[in-house]
C-alpha positions as CSV (number, residue, x, y, z in Angstrom):
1,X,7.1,6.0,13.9
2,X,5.2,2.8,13.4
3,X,1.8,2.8,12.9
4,X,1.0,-0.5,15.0
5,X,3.5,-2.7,16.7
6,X,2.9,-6.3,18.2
7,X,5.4,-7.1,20.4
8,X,5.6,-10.9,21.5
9,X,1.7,-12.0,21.7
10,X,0.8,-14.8,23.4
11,X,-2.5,-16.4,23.5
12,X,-3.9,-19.3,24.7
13,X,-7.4,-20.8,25.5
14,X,-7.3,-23.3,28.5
15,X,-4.2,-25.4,27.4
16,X,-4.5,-25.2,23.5
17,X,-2.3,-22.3,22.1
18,X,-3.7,-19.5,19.6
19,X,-0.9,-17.3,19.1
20,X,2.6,-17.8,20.0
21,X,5.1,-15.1,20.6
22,X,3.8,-13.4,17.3
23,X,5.5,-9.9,17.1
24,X,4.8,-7.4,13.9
25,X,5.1,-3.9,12.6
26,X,3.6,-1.8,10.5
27,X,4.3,1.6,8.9
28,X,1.7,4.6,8.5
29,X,-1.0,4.2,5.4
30,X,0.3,0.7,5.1
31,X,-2.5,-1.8,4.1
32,X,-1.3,-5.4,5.5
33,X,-3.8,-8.9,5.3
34,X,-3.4,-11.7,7.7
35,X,-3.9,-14.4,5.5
36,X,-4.1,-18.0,6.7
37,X,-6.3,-21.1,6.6
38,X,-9.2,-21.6,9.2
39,X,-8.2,-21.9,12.8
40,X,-4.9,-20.3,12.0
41,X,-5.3,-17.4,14.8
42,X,-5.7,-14.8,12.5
43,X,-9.0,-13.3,13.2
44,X,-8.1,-13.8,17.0
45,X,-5.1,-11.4,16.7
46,X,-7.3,-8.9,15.0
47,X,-9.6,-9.5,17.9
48,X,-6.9,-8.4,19.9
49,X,-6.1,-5.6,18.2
50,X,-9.3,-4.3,18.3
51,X,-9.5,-5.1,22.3
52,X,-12.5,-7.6,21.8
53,X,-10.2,-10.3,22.9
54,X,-7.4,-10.1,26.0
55,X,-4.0,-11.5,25.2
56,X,-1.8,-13.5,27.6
57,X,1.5,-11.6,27.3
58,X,2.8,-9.5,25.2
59,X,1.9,-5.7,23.7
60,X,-0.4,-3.8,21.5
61,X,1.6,-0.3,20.2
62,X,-0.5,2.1,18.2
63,X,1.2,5.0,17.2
64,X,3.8,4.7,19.9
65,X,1.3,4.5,22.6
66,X,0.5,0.9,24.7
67,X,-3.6,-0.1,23.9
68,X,-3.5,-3.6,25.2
69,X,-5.3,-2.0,28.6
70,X,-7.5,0.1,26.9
71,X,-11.4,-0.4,25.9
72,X,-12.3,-1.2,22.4
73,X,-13.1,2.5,22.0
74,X,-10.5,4.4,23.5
75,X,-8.1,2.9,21.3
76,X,-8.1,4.9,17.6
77,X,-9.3,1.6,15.8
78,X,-12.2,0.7,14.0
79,X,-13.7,-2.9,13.0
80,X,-15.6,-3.9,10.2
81,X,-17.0,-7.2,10.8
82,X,-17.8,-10.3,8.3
83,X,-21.2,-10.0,9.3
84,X,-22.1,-6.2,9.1
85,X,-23.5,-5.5,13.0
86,X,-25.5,-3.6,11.5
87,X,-28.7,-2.5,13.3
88,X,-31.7,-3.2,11.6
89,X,-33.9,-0.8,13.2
90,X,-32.0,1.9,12.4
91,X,-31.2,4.1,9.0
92,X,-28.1,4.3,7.3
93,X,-27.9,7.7,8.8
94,X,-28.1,6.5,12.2
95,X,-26.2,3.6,11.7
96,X,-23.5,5.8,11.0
97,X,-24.3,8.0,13.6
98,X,-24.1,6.0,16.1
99,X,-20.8,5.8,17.7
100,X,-20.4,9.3,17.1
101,X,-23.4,9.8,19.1
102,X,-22.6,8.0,22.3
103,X,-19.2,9.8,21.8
104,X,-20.9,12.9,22.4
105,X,-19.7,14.7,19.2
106,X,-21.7,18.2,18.0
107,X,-24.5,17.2,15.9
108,X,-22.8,19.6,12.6
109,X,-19.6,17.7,13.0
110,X,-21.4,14.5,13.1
111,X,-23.6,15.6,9.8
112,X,-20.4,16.7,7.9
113,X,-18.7,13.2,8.5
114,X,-21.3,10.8,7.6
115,X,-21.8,12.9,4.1
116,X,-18.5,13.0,3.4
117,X,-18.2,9.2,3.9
118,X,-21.3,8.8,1.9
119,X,-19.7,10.6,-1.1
120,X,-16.8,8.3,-0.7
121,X,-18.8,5.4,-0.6
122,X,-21.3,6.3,-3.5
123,X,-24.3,5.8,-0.6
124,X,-25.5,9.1,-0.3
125,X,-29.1,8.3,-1.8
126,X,-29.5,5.3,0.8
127,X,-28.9,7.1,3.9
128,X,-32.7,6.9,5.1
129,X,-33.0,3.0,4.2
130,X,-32.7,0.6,6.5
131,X,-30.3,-2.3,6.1
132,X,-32.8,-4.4,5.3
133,X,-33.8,-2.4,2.4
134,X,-30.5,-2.9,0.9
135,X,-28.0,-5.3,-1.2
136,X,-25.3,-7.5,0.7
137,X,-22.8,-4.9,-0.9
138,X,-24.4,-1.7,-0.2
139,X,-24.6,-3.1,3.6
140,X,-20.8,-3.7,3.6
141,X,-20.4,-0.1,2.4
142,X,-22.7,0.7,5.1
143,X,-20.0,-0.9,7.7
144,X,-17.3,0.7,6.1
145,X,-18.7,3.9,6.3
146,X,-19.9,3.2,10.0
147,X,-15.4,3.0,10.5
148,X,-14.7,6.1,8.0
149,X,-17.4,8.3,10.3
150,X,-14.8,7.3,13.6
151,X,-11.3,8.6,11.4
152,X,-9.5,6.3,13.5
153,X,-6.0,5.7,12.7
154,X,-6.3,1.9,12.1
155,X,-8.8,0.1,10.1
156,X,-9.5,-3.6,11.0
157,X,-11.8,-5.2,8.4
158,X,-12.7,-9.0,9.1
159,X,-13.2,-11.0,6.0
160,X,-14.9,-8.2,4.7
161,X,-15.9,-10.0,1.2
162,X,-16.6,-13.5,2.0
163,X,-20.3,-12.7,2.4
164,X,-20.9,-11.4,-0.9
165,X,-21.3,-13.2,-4.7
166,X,-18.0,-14.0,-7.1
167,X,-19.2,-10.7,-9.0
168,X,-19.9,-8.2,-6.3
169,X,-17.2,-9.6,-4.6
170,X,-15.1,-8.0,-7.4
171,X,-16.6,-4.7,-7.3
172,X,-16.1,-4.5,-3.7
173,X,-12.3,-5.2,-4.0
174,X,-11.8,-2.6,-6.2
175,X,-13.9,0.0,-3.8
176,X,-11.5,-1.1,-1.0
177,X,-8.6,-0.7,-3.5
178,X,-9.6,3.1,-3.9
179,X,-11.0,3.5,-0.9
180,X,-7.4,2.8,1.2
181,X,-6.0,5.9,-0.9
182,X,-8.6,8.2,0.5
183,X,-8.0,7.3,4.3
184,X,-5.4,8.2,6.1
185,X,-5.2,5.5,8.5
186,X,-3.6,2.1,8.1
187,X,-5.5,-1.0,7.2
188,X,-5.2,-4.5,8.3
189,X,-7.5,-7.0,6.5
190,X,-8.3,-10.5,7.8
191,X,-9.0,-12.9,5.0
192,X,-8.7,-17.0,3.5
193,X,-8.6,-15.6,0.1
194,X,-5.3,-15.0,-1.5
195,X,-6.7,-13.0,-4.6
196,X,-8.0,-10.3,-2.0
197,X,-4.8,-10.6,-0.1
198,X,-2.6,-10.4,-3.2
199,X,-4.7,-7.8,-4.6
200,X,-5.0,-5.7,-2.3
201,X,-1.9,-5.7,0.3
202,X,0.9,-4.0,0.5
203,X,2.4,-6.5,2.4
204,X,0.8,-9.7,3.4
205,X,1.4,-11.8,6.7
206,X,1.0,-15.4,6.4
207,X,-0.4,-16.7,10.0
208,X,-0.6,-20.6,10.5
209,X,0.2,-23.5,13.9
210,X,-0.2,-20.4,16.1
211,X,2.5,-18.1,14.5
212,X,3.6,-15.7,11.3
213,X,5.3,-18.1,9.0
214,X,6.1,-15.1,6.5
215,X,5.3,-11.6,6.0
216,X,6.6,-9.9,2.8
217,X,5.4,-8.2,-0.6
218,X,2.5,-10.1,-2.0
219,X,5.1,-11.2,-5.2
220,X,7.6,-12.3,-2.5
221,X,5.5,-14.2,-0.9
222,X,4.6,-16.2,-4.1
223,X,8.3,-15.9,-5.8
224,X,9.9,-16.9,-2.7
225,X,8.0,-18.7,-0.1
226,X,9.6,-19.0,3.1
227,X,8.8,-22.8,3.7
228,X,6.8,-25.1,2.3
229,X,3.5,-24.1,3.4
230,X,3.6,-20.8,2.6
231,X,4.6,-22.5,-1.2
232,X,1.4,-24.4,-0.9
233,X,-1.3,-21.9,0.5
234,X,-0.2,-18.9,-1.4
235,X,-0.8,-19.9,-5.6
236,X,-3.6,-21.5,-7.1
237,X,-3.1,-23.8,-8.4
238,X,-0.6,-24.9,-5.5
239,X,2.4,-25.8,-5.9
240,X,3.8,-29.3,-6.6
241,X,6.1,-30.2,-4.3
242,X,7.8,-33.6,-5.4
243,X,10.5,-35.7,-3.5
244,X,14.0,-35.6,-5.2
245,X,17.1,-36.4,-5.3
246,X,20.3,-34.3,-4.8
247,X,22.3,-35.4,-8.0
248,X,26.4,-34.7,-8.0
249,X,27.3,-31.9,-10.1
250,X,30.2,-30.0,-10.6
251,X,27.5,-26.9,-11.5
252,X,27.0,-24.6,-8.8
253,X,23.6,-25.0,-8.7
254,X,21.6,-28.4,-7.9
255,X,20.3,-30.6,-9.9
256,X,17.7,-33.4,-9.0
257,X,15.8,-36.4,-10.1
258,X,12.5,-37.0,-9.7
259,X,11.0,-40.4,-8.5
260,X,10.1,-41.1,-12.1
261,X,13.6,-41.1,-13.6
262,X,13.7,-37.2,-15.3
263,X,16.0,-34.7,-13.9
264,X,15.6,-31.5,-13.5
265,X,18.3,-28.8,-13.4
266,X,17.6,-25.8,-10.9
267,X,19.0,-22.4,-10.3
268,X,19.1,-23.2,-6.8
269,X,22.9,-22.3,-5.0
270,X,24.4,-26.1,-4.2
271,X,26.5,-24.1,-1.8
272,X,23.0,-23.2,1.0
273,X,21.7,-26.4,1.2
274,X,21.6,-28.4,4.1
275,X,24.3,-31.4,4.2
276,X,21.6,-34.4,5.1
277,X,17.9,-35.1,4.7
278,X,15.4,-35.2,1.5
279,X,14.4,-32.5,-0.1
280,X,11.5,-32.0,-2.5
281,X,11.5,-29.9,-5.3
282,X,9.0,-27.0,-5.8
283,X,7.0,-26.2,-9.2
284,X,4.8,-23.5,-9.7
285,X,2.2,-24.6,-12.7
286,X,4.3,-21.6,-15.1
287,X,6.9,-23.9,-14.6
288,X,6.0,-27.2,-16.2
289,X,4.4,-26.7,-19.7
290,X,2.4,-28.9,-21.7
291,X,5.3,-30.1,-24.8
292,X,5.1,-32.6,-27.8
293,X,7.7,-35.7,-27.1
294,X,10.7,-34.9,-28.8
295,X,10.5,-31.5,-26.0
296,X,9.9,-32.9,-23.0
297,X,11.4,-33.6,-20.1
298,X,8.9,-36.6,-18.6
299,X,5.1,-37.9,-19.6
300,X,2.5,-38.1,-17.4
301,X,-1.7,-39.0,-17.5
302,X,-4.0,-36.4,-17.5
303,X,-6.6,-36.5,-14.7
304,X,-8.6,-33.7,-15.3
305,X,-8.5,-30.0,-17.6
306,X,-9.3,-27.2,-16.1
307,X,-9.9,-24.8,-18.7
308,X,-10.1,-20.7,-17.9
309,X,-10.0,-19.2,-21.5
310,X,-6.9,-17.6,-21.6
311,X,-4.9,-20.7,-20.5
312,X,-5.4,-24.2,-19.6
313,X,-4.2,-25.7,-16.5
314,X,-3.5,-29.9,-16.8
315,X,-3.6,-32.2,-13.4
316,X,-1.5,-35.3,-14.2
317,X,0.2,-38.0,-12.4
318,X,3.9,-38.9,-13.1
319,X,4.6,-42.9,-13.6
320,X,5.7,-43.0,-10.3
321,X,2.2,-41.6,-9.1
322,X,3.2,-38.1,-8.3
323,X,0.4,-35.5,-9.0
324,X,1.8,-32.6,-11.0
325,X,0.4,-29.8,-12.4
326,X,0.9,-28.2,-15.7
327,X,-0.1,-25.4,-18.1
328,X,-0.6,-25.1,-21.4
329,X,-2.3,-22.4,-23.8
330,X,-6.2,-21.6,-23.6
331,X,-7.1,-23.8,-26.5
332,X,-5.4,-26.6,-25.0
333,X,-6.0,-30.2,-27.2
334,X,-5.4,-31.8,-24.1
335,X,-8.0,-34.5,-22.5
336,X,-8.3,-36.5,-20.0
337,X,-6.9,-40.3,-19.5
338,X,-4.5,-39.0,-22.3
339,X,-0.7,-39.9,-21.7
340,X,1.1,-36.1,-22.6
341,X,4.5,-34.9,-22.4
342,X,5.2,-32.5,-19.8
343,X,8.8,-30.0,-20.2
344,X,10.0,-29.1,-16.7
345,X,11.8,-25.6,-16.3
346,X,14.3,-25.7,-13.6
347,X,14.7,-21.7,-13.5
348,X,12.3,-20.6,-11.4
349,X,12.1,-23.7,-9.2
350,X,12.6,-24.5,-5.5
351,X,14.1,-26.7,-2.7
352,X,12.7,-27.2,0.5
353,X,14.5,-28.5,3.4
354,X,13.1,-31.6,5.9
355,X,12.2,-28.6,8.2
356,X,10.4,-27.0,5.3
357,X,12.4,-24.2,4.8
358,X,12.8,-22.8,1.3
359,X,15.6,-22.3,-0.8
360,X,15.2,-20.4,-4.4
361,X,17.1,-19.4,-7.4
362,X,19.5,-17.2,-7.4
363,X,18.9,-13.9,-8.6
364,X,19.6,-13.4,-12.6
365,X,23.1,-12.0,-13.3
């Protein structure tokens, strides 16, 4: 049995749509982020998930069992917000106590869960502070733990990082990436962050114009985006997509040119591409490297180096004033204003449609 199912949500607020006919499901234990850019309609279906927003149509199954009618409490979920909702007045303790409290639970049950969550959560010896006595991260593990006390069968965590610094921001995602094995409830994470997304999910759902545009395995997502958004929001750097040409070819797979001249020969099937209509070409930075004249494919100026260590990543312009980018190795010679040659691999490259849809190599023999 499914752990949730959405079947055909619709949303709408006065005569702009939020969702439209968005339908998912997920298994038991899976851990699944809604991942899209602001506005998208993610945070709005976890909303209505969580019954802290009504939908239109459609239907909310958890477990099997219809929620959309039911209150926010009644339902087996538990939220953690972006913003903690944590009450100030209170202690950890009670904090965590809380729900459980107006739930009417015995007071020893309610003891033995919050000191089990506090093992799990490494909080035990902050359970009499008060949140303002305590770090943005020890606060999020005070939310988290607020959820664990409930044992509900679904988590819903709402940008849980984005309030926290690059560096506890790390620690934090590798909490949640141990804490999701000690739970046995499903998790659904709302976040504009890939990294978190790719990191942590099992599967991720890509949400944007009101609807899922692709939900898949995080390295699915990136390998083979269904359109061309989804090849643009998911990869940083994003991907260049560049307006080609279909060449003639007796190969079975389709070559193109560029609007600079150089030609680039794909492992795309000519046979599944649409008849009429441009198509650009898709590059992931892996794919066009930084090469000495006599190896590459075209030459473009350097507009700026972006240097991380291990590698260097190279934003040029093509003559025909297409913005590419390239990488090359972490002690990249590379500066900018500088005229380089750049060596395109067609291997792992993609077409996209005039409707955006996505067309990839075929698989290796």
């Amino acid at each position: 049995m499914a752990s949730l199912e959405l079947i055909n949500i619709q949303k709408t607020y006065g005569a702009t749509a939020v969702l439209d006919d968005v339908s998912l499901r997920m298994e038991p234990r899976e851990f699944v982020a809604f991942l899209g850019p602001s506005g998208s309609g993610k945070s709005t279906l976890l909303r209505i998930i969580a019954g802290l927003e009504t939908l239109d149509s459609g239907e909310v199954r958890l477990e099997g069992r219809p929620i959309q009618q039911l209150a926010p409490g009644d339902r087996g979920v538990a939220m953690v917000f972006q913003h903690y909702a944590l009450y100030p007045h209170m202690t950890v303790w009670e904090n965590m106590a809380f729900g459980l409290r107006n739930a009417r639970m015995p007071k020893d049950e309610i003891a033995s869960r919050i000191a089990e969550a506090a093992r799990v959560l490494e909080i035990e010896e902050h359970l009499d502070k008060k949140p303002g006595q305590m770090s943005g991260g020890q606060r999020q593990r005070v939310a988290i733990g607020r959820a664990i006390v409930k044992q509900p069968k679904l988590f819903l965590l709402d940008e849980p990082l984005s309030n926290l610094d690059a560096a506890l921001r790390m620690r934090t995602r590798l909490e949640l990436a141990q804490l999701r094995h000690r739970v046995d409830a499903a998790v659904i994470m709302v976040t504009h962050d890939q990294a978190e997304a790719m990191t942590l999910a099992d599967r991720i759902v890509v949400i944007h114009d009101h609807k899922i545009q692709q939900a898949g395995p995080p390295m699915e997502i990136y390998s083979r985006p269904a359109n061309s958004f989804v090849a643009r929001f998911v990869g940083s750097p994003a991907m260049t997509l560049a307006p080609v040409q279909l060449l003639p070819a007796e190969s079975p797979f389709a070559s193109v040119r560029l609007g600079d001249g150089s030609e680039v020969e794909t492992r795309v099937p000519r046979s599944g591409l649409p008849a009429e209509g441009a198509l650009e070409l898709g590059l992931r930075p892996e794919s066009v490297r930084v090469a000495p004249a006599g190896a590459a494919s075209t030459v473009a100026r350097v507009e700026l180096v972006e240097r991380l260590g291990d590698r260097t990543f190279v934003y040029a312009r093509l003559s025909d004033g297409l913005s590419i980018t390239a990488e090359d190795e972490g002690n990249s010679r590379v500066r900018m204003g500088e005229t380089v040659g750049l060596r395109i691999d067609g291997t792992d490259a993609h077409l996209f449609a005039p409707d955006g849809a996505g067309y990839h190599a075929a698989p290796a023999a």
